[in-house]
C-alpha positions as CSV (number, residue, x, y, z in Angstrom):
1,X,65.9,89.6,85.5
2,X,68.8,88.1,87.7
3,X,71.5,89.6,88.9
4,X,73.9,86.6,87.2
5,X,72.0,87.8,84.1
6,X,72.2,91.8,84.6
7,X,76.1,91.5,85.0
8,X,76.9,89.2,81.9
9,X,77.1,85.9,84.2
10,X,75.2,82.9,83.0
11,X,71.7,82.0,85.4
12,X,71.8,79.2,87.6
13,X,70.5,76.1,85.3
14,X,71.6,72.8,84.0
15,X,74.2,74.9,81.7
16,X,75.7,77.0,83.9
17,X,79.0,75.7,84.1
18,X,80.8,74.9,88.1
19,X,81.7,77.9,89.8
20,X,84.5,76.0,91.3
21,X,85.9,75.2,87.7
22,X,85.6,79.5,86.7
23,X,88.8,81.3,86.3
24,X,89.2,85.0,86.9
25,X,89.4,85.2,83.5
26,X,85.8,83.9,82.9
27,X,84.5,86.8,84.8
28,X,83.0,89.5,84.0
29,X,84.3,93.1,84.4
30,X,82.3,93.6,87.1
31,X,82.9,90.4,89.3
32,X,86.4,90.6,89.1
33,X,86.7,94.2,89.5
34,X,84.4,93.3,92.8
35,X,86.1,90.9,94.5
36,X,89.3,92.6,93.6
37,X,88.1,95.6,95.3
38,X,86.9,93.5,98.1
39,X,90.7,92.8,98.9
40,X,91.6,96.0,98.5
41,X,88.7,97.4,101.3
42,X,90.0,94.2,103.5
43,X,93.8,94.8,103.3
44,X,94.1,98.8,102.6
45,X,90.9,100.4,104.0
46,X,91.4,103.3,106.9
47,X,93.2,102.0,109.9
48,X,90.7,104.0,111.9
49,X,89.1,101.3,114.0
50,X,85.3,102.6,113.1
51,X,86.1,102.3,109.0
52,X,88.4,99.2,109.6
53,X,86.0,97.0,111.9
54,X,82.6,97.4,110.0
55,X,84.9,97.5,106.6
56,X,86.7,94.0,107.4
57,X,83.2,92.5,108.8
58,X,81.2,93.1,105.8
59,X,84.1,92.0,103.5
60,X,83.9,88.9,104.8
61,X,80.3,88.6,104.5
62,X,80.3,89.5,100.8
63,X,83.0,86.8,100.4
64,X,81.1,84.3,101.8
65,X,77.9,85.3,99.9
66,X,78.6,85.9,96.1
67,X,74.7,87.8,96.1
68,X,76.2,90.3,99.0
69,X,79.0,91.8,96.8
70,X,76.7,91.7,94.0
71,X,74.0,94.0,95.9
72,X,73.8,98.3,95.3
73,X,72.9,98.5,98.8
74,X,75.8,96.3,100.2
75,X,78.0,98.9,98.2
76,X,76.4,101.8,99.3
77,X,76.9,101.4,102.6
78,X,80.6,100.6,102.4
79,X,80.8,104.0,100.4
80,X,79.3,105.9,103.2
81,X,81.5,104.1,105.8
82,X,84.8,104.8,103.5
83,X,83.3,108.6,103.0
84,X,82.7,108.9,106.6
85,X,86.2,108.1,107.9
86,X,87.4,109.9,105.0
87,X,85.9,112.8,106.5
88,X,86.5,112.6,110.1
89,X,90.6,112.1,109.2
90,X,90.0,115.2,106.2
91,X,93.3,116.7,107.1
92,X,95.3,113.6,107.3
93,X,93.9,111.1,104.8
94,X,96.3,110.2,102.1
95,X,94.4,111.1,98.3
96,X,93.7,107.2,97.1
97,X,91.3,106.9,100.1
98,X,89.1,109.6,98.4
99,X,89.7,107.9,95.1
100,X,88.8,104.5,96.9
101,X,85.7,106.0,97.9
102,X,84.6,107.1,94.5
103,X,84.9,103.5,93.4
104,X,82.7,102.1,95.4
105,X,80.2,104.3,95.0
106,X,80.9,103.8,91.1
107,X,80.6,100.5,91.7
108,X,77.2,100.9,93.6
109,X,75.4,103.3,91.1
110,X,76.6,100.5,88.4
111,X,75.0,97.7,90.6
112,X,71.0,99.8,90.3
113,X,71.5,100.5,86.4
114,X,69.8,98.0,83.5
115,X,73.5,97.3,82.2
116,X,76.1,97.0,85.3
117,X,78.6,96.0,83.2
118,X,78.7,99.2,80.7
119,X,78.2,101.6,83.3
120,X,81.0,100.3,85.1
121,X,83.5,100.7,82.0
122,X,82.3,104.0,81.9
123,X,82.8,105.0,85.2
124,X,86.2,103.4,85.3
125,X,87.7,104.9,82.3
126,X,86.3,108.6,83.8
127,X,87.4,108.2,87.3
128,X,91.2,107.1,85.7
129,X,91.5,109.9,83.2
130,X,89.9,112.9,85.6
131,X,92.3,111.7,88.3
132,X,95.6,111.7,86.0
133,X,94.1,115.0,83.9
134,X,93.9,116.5,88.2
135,X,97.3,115.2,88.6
136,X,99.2,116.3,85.6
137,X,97.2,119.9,85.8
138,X,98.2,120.4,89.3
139,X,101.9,119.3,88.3
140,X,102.2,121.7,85.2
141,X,101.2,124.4,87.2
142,X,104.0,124.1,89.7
143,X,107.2,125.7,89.3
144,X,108.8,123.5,91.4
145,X,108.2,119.8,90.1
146,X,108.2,121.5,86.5
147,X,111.7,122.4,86.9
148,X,112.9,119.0,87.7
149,X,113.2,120.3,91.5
150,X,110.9,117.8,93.0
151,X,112.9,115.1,92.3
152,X,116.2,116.5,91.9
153,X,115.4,116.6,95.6
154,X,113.6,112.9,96.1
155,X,117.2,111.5,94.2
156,X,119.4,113.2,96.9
157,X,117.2,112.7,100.3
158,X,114.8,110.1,99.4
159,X,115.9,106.2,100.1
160,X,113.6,105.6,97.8
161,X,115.3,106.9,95.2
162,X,118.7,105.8,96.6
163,X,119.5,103.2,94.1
164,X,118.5,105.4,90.9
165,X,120.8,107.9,92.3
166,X,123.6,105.8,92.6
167,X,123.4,104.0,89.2
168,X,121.9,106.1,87.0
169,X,123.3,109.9,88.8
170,X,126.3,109.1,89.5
171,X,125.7,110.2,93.2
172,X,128.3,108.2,95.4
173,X,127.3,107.3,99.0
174,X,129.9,109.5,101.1
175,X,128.4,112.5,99.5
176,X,124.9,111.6,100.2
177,X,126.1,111.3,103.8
178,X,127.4,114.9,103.7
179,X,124.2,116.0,102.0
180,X,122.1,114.6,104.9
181,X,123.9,115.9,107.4
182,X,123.9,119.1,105.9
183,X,119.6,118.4,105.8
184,X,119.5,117.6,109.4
185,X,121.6,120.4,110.6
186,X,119.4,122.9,108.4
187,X,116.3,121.6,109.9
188,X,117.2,120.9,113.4
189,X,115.1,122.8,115.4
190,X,117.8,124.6,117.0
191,X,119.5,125.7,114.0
192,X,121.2,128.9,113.3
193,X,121.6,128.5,109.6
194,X,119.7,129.9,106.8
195,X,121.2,128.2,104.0
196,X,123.8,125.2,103.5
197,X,125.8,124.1,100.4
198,X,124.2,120.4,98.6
199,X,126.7,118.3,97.0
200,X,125.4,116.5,93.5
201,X,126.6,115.6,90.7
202,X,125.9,116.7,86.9
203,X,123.8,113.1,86.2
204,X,121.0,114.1,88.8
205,X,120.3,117.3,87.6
206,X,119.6,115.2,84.2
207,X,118.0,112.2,85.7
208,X,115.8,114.3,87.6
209,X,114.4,116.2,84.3
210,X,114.1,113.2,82.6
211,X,112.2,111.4,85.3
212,X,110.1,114.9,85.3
213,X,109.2,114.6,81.7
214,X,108.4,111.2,81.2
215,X,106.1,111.2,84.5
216,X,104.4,114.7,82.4
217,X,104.1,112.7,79.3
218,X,102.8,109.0,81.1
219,X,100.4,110.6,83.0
220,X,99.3,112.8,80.1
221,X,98.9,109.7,77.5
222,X,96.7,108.5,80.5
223,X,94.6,111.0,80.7
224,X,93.8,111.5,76.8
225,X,93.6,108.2,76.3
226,X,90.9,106.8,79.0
227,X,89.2,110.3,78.2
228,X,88.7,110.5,74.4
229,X,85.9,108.5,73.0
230,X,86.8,105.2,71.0
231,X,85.6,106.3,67.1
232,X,86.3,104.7,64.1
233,X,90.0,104.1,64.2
234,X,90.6,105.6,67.3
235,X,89.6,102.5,68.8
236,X,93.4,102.0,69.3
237,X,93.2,104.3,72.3
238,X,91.6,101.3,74.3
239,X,95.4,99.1,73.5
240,X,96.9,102.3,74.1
241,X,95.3,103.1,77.4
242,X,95.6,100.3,78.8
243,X,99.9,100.0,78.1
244,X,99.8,103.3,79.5
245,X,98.3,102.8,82.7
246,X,100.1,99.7,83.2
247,X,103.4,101.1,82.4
248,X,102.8,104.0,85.1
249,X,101.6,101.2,87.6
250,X,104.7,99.1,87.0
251,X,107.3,101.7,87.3
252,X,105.5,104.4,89.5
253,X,104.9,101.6,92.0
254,X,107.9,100.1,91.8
255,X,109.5,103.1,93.8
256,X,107.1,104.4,95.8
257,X,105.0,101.4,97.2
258,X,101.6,103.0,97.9
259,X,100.1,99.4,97.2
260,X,96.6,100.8,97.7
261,X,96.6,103.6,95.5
262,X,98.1,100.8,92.6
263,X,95.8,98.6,93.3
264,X,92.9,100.6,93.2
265,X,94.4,102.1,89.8
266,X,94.6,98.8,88.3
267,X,91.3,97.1,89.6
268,X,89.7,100.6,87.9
269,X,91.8,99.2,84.5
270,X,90.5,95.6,84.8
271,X,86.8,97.1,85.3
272,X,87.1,98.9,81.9
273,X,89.2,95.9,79.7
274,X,87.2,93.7,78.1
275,X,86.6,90.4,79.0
276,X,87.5,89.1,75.1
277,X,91.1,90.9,75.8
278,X,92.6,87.9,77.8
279,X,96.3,89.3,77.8
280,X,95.7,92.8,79.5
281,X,93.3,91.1,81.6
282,X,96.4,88.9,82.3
283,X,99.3,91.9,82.6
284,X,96.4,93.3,85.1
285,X,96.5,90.8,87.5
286,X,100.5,90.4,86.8
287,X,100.7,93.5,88.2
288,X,98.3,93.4,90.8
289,X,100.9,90.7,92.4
290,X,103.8,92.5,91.1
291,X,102.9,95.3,93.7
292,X,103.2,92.8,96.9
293,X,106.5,91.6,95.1
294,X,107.8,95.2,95.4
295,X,107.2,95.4,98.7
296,X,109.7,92.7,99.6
297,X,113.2,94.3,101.4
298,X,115.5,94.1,98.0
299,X,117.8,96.4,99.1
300,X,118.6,94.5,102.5
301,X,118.2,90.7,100.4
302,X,120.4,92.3,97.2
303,X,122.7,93.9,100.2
304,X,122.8,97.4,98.4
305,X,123.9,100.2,100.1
C-alpha cells in the first residue's frame, strides 16, 4: 500500500488529479497539518543554532520532496532534534517547545500506523484537551490568578494590556506613569522600601475578574470538549470544540503574540477537523494568518498611547 493511499490521497495514475491544481482544502488532515507544521519547525523552532541549523535544513528538504514529510523516520528524527534542544535549554525553554515536540512525535507514530489519518485525529484532539485540562488545573489551584490578581496586575504593568486598561478600566495614562514608577522604585535593586501604594481604578479590579473567568471557562469548554468521546448526539462537541479553540486562539493571541504556541494549537485543530467541514478548515487557516496580522505595530500605526 502507498503512502498517497495510507493517508487518504489518491495514487499516482491517469485519475489523480494535478497537484499543482490542489487546494489546502483538498488535503488531507494529515498533509496539511504536515506542511503546516513544517512552517512552524522553519519559522519558530529553537534559536539554538544545533536545533535551528539541522531543523531549517531538513525542512527544506521535506518541502522539496513531498515523500520526505510523508516518512515516520523523517519525523522522528526531527522529534529527537526538538527533544534534544528542548533538553539542553530545560530551564529556559518556553512550554510550546515541549508541546511542539510532542507533535511531531504524534505526527511520527501516526506516519508507522495502518490508518495515519485516524491516529492523527486522535492524537490531536488528546494532546489539545490534556494541555488545556494541565492549564486550567494548574490555574484553579492558584490563589493568585484565581483571585483575579494575575491580571489585575498584567492590566496595570503590562503594555500588553495597555489598551484594555484604558478603554475598558478606566485606567488613565498619568496614573499608570505613577504606578510604574512606584514598580521601578520598589524593585530597584537599591531600594529601601518594602511596600508602595498602586493607584487603579474600580473598572480593573472588574475587568480583571471577568478576564479571569472567561479564560477559566474557555479553556475549560476546551478541555471537555476535545476530551469527551463523540456519542450519539454528543457529536456536537466536534462544532463545539472547534469554536472553542478558535475563540481562545483569536482573542488569547491577539494580546499576547506567542505566534508559535497559536500556531501549533491551531495546526493540532486542523489535524483533528475533518476534511468534509470546509468552513472550520477555513476559520483555521483564517487564523493561522490572523496571528502574523497581530504582530503588526498597531499601537504605533493607530498612534495609541
Amino acid at each position: 500500500m502507498t503512502i498517497a493511499r495510507r493517508i487518504g490521497y489518491p495514487s499516482t495514475d491517469a485519475s489523480t488529479p494535478d497537484p499543482l491544481h490542489i487546494g489546502p482544502l483538498d488535503l488531507s488532515p494529515l498533509e496539511l497539518s504536515v506542511d503546516l507544521t513544517l512552517l512552524l519547525l522553519l519559522l519558530y523552532s529553537s534559536p539554538i543554532w544545533y536545533v535551528r541549523i539541522p531543523i531549517t535544513i531538513l525542512v527544506i528538504l521535506a518541502f522539496l520532496h513531498r515523500s520526505l514529510r510523508l516518512a515516520a523516520t523523517f519525523w522522528f528524527v526531527v522529534t529527537a532534534i526538538v527533544l534534544a534542544g528542548n533538553l539542553m535549554a530545560w530551564y529556559s525553554v518556553d512550554n510550546h517547545k515541549h508541546l511542539m515536540a510532542y507533535w511531531c512525535l504524534a505526527i511520527a507514530l501516526s506516519l508507522i500506523a495502518d490508518k495515519p489519518n485516524e491516529i492523527l485525529v486522535s492524537n490531536a484532539r488528546m494532546l489539545i484537551g490534556l494541555t488545556f485540562l494541565f492549564a486550567f488545573f494548574w490555574k484553579i489551584v492558584s490563589p493568585d490568578f484565581r483571585s483575579g490578581s494575575f491580571f489585575e496586575y498584567s492590566l496595570l504593568f503590562d503594555d500588553r494590556f495597555r489598551f484594555f486598561a484604558g478603554t475598558f478600566g478606566g485606567q488613565i495614562e498619568p496614573v499608570t506613569k505613577v504606578n510604574r514608577a512606584a514598580l521601578t522604585a520598589l524593585t530597584s535593586y537599591d531600594s529601601q522600601l518594602h511596600s508602595v501604594r498602586i493607584i487603579q481604578s474600580g473598572g480593573i479590579l472588574v475587568l480583571g475578574t471577568v478576564i479571569t473567568y472567561l479564560s477559566l471557562t474557555l479553556e475549560g469548554l476546551v478541555a471537555v470538549t476535545f476530551l469527551v468521546p463523540a456519542f450519539g448526539r454528543v457529536r456536537v462537541f466536534g462544532r463545539v470544540r472547534d469554536a472553542c479553540l478558535l475563540a481562545f486562539v483569536v482573542s488569547t493571541y491577539s494580546i499576547a503574540t506567542v505566534v508559535g504556541f497559536g500556531w501549533t494549537l491551531i495546526i493540532m485543530g486542523i489535524a483533528q477537523c475533518p476534511t468534509r467541514w470546509r468552513t472550520t478548515r477555513v476559520l483555521y487557516l483564517v487564523s493561522f494568518v490572523m496571528l502574523q496580522v497581530y504582530r503588526l505595530p498597531w499601537r504605533e500605526l493607530l498612534k495609541w498611547k
